[in-house]
Residue frames as qw, qx, qy, qz and C-alpha x, y, z in Angstrom:
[[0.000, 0.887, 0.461, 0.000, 0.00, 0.00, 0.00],
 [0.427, 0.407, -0.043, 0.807, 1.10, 3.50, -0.85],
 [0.325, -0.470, -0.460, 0.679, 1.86, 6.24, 1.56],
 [0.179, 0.134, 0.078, 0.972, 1.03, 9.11, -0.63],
 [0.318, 0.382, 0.388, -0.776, -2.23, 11.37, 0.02],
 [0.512, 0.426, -0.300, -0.683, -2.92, 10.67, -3.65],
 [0.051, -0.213, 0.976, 0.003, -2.63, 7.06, -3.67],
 [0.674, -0.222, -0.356, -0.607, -6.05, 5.40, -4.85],
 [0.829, -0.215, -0.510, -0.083, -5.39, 2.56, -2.50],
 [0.357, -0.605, 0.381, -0.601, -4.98, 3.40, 1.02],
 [0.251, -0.151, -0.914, 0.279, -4.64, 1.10, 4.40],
 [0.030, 0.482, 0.844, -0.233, -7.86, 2.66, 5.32],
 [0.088, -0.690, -0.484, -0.532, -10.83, 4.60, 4.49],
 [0.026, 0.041, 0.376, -0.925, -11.08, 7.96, 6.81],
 [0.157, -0.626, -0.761, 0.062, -14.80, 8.22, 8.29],
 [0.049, 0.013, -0.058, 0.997, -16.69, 10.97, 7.71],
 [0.449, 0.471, 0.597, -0.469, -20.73, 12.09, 8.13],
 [0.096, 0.214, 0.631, 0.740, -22.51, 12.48, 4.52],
 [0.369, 0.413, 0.460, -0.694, -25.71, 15.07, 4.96],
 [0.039, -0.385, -0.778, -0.495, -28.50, 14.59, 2.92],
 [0.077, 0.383, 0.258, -0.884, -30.65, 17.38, 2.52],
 [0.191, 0.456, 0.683, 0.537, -34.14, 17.10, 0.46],
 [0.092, 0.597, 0.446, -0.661, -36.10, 20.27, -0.22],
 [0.607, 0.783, 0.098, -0.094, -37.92, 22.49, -2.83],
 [0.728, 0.253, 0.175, 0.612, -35.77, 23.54, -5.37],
 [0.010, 0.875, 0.099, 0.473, -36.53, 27.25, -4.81],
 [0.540, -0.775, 0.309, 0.108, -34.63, 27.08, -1.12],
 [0.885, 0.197, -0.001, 0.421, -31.51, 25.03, -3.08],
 [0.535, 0.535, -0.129, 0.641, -29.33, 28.19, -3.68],
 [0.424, -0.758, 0.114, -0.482, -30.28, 29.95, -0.50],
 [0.910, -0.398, 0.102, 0.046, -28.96, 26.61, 1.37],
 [0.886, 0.116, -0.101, 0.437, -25.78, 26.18, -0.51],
 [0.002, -0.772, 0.161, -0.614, -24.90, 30.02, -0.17],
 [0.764, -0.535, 0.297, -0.203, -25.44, 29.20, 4.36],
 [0.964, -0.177, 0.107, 0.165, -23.59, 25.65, 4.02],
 [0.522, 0.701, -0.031, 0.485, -20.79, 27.36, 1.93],
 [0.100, -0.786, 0.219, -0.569, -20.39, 30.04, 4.64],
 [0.704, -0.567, 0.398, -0.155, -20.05, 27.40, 7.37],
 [0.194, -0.448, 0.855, 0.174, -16.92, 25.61, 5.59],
 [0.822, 0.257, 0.501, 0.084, -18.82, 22.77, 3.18],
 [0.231, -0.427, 0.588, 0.647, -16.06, 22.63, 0.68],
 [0.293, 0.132, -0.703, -0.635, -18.61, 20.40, -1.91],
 [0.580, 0.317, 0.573, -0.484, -21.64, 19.26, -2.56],
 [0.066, 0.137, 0.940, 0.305, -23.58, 17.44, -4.74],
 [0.420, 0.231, 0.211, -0.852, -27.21, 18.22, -6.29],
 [0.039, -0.324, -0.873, -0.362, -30.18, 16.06, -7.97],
 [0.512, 0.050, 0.150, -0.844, -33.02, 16.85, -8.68],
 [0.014, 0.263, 0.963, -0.062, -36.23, 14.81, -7.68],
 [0.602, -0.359, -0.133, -0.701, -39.87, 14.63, -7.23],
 [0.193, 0.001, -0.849, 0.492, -41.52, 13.61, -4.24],
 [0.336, -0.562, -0.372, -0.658, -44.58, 13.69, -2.17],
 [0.339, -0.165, -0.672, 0.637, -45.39, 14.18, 1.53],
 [0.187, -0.903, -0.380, 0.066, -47.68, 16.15, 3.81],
 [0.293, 0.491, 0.065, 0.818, -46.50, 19.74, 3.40],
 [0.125, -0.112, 0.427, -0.889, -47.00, 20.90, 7.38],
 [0.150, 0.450, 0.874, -0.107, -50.58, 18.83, 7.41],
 [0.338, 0.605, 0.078, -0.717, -51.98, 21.53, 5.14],
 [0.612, 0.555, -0.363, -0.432, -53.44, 20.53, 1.46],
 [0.843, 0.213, -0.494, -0.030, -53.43, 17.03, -0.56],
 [0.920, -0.358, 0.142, -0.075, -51.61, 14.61, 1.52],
 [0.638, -0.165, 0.424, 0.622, -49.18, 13.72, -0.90],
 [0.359, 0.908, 0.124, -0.176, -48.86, 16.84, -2.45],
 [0.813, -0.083, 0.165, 0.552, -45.67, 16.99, -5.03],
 [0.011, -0.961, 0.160, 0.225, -43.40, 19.31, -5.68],
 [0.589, 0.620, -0.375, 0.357, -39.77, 20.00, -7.35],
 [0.531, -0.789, 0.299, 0.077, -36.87, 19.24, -5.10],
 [0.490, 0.652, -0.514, 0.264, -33.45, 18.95, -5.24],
 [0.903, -0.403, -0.032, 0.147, -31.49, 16.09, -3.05],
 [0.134, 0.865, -0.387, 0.290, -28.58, 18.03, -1.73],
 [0.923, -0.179, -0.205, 0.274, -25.51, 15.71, -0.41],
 [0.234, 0.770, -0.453, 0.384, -22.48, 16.95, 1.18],
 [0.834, 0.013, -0.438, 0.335, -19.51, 14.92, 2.90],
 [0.026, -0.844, 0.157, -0.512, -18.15, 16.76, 5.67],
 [0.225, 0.186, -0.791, 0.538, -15.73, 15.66, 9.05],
 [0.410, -0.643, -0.646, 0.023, -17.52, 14.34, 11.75],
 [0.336, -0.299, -0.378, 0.809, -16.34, 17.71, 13.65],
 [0.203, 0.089, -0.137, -0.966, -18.49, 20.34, 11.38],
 [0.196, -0.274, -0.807, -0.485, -21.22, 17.76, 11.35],
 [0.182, -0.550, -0.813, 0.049, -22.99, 19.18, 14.38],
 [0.065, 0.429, 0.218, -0.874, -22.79, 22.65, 13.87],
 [0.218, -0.007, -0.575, -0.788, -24.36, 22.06, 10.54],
 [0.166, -0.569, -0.796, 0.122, -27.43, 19.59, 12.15],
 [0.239, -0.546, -0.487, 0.638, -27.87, 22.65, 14.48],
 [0.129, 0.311, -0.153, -0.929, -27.69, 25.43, 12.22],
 [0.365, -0.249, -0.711, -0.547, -30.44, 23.24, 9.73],
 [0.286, -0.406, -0.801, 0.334, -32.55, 22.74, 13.19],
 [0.285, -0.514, -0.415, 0.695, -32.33, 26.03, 14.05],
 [0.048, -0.386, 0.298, 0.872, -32.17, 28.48, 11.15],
 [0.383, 0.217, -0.471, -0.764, -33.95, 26.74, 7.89],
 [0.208, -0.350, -0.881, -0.240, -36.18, 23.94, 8.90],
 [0.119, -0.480, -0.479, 0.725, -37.81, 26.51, 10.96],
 [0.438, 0.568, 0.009, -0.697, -39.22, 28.57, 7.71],
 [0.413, 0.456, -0.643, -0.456, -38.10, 25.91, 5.02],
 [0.911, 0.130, 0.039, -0.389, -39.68, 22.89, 4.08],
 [0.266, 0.558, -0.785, -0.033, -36.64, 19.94, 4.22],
 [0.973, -0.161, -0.011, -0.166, -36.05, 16.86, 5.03],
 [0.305, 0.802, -0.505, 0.097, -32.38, 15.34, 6.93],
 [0.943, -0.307, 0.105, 0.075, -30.47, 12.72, 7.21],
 [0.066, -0.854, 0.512, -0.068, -27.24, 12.24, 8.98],
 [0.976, 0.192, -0.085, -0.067, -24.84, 9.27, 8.08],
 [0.325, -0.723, 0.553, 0.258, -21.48, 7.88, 8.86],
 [0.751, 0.644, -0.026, -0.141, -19.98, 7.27, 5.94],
 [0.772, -0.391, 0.350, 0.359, -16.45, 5.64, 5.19],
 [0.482, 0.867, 0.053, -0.120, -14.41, 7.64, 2.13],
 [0.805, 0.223, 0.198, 0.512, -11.15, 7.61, 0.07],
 [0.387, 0.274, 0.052, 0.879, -9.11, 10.47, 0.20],
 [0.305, -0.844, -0.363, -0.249, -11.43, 12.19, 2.91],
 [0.337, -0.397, 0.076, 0.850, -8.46, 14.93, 3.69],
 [0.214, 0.288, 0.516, 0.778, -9.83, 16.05, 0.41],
 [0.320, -0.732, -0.515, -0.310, -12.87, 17.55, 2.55],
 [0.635, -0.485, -0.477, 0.366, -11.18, 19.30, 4.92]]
């Protein structure tokens, strides 16, 4: 196994969290702008469709555009980010999050 930082093959995979963030697509740029400012080096976007109760108000499964936002990040920045999504944008935005430990190649590259 090679010692360099670039080496594809590594003695081990470095553990990090992976957020997943679904929401409209209209909050998308507003989030990455925020996550940006708190240190997420990259991210990842898709867009989806989906349905859900929308605050128990209208249709049940009412659908909408969204966009499934992903970003890798150390486990150290992973709970100011929870907190700031807790606190800041599921409070007026419509989302949906889930926090994962995740095992990654070259996850120095995120730091």
């Amino acid at each position: 196994m090679s010692d360099n930082v670039l080496a594809t093959r590594k003695r081990t995979l470095g553990q990090m969290k992976r957020l997943t963030i679904m929401t409209p697509s209209a909050v998308a740029e507003h989030l990455i702008d925020e996550l940006v400012e708190r240190g997420v080096t990259e991210y990842t976007i898709t867009e989806c469709k989906g349905g859900g109760r929308q605050r128990a108000e209208g249709p049940l499964l009412q659908r909408t555009r969204s966009v499934r936002l992903e970003v890798l990040v150390p486990t150290t920045k992973a709970a100011a980010l929870i907190e700031f999504l807790r606190s800041e944008i599921l409070p007026e935005f419509m989302a949906t999050v889930c926090l994962e430990t995740v095992e990654v190649l070259r996850s120095t590259d995120f730091e």
